[in-house]
N, C-alpha and C positions, 0 to 999 in steps of 0.2 A: 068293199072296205071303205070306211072312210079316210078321205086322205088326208085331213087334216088332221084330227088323230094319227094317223100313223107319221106323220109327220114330226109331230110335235113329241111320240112315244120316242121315235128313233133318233131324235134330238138327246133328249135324255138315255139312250144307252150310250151314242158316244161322248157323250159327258163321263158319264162314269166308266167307259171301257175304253176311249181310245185318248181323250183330252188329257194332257199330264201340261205344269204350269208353273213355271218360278220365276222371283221376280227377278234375279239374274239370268243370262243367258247361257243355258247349261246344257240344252240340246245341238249336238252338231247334226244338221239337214244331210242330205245327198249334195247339196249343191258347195258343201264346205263351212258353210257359212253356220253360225252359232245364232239361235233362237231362243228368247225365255218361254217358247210354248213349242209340245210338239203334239202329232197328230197320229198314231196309230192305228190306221182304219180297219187291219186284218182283225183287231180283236170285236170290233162290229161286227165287220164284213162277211164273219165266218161265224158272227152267233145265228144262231137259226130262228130265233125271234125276228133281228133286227135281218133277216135274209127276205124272212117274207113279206119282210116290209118294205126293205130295199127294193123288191122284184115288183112289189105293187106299184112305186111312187115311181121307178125309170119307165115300168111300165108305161104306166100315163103318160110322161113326157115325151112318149114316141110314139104311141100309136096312131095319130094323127098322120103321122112322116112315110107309114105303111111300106116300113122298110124291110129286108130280106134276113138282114144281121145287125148283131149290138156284138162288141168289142175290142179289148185293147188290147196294150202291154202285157203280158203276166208279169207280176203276181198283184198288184192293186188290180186291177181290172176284170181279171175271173169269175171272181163270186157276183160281183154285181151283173157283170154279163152274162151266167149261168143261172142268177134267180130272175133275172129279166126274163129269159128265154123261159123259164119254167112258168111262169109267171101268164107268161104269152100264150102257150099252149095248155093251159087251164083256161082261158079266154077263147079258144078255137081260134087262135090270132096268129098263129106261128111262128117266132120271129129265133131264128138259130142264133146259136152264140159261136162269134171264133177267138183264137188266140194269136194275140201278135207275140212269136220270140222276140229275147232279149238276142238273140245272134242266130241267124238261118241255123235249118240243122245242115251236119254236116255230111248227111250221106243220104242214101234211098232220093227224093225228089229236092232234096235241099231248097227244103222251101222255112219262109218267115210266118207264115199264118198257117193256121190250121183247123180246120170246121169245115160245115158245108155250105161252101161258099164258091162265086160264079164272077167270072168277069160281067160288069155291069152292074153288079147286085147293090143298091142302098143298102149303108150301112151307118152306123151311130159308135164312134168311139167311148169308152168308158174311162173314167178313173176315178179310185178312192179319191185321193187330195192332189188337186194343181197348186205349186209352188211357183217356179219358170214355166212351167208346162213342158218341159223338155220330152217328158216319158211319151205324154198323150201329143206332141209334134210329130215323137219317133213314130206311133203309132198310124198317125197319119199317113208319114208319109210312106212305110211299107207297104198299108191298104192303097192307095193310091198303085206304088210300082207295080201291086196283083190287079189293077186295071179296076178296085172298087170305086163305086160313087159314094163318100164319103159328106153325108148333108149336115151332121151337129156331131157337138163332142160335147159330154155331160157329166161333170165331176160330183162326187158325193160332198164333199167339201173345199172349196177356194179358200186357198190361203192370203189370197188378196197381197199376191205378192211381185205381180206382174205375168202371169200365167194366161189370164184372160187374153191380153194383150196380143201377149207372144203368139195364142193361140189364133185369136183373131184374124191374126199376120198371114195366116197361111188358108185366109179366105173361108174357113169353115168358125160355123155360128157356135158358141158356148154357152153356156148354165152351168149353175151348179144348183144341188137343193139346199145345201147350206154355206155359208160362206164363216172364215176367222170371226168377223163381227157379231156373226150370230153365236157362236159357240161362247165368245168373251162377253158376251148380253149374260146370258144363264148363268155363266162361270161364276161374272157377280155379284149377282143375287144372294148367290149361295154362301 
């Protein structure tokens, strides 16, 4: 696959699938706070175009890292972590996908993650879009308490809102393959 091309294709679906934009602020975030842009990654994230696009482009961003697992939070973090892994093992490259809960379960192993996955094992957080990065922090730091080795965290889109930072903070390296600026580049154009 070329990945520029796929790059610059999956650019243009969440333009038209997940970017919504006014010039007032009329979006309320997770975080409380009112935005005049918001971001809807599931309607990407879960087309099947922009899946296998998705799986190809983190793909490449980790293969290098020759890690064990890619994943986050649920529900931003699934799809990407599930077309990565598919992704991977069309390549003979293996790379499992797991799921961080939003709240341990609460019976049978009462556990926060779930996949197959091993103390020691490299792994690569995902998320649709970092705002604070609070979600892919949480993520972090449950991979962590399961005794993962936790080398990069890689968002689909940065909202270039202090997220990077945040993330930073807690020693693990970030990307994104797109960032606000790039999304508001196209926006204008148009």
């Amino acid at each position: 696959m070329n990945l520029v091309k796929a790059e610059k294709r999956l650019l243009e679906i969440l333009l038209q699938k997940s970017f919504k934009y006014n010039e007032e602020p009329i979006f309320k975030l997770v975080s409380g706070r009112m935005s005049n842009y918001y971001i809807n990654c599931k309607t990407t994230t879960l087309d099947p175009e922009a899946m296998l696009l998705i799986g190809h482009l983190f793909y490449n961003k980790v293969k290098a890292l020759h890690i064990n697992a890619i994943g986050g939070l649920t529900l931003g973090a699934d799809p990407i972590a599930f077309a990565t892994a598919m992704v991977s093992g069309m390549q003979d490259d293996a790379i499992n996908a797991f799921v961080v809960r939003k709240k341990a379960k609460e019976h049978g192993l009462m556990k926060w993650l779930e996949g197959n996955i091993r103390e020691g094992d490299r792994v690569v957080i995902v998320d649709d879009v970092v705002t604070t990065g609070q979600s892919t922090i949480d993520a972090i730091d449950h991979a962590r308490e399961s005794k993962l080795n936790v080398l990069k965290a890689i968002a689909l889109v940065d909202r270039q809102e202090g997220g990077r930072e945040n993330i930073e903070r807690k020693k693990v390296l970030f990307e994104s393959v797109f960032t606000r600026d790039d999304l508001m580049s196209i926006y204008k154009r148009t």
